[in-house]
N, C-alpha and C positions, 0 to 999 in steps of 0.2 A: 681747682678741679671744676666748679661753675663754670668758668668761663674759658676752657676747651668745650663743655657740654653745650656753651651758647653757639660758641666760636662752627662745632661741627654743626648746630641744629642749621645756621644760619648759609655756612654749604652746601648743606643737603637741600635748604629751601632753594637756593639759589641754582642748583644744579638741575632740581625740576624744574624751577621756570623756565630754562633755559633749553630743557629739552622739549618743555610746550613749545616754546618760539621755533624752535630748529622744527617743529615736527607743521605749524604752523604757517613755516616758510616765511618769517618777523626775526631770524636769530642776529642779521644787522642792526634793525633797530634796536633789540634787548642790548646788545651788544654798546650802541651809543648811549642809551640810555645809561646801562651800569657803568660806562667812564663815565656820565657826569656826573652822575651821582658820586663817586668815587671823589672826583675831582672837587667839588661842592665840598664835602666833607673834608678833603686835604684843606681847603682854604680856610675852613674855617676853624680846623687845627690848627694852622700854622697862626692867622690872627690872633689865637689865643696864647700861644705859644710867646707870639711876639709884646705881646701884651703883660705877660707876666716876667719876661724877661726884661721890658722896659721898668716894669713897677718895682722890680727887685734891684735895679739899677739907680 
């Protein structure tokens, strides 16, 4: 239940930012900035991922 509560806090913030940018005429930038962010995060999931599945191995 937390963590649908974080899960929506964290759309809701992301949704306003995104309408400052759009409203700001920056909603490409926002736009590249949250895939890398996004992308940053996947990698550094999966290196852990791949790390724990080496160690388990």
């Amino acid at each position: 239940m937390v963590l649908k509560g974080l899960i929506a806090v964290v759309v809701l913030y992301l949704a306003l930012l995104g309408r400052s940018a759009w409203k700001q005429g920056e909603f490409a930038q926002f736009v590249r900035s949250l895939a890398l962010v996004t992308a940053l995060l996947g990698a550094i999931v999966a290196f852990v991922a791949v790390f724990i599945w080496i160690d388990r191995g």
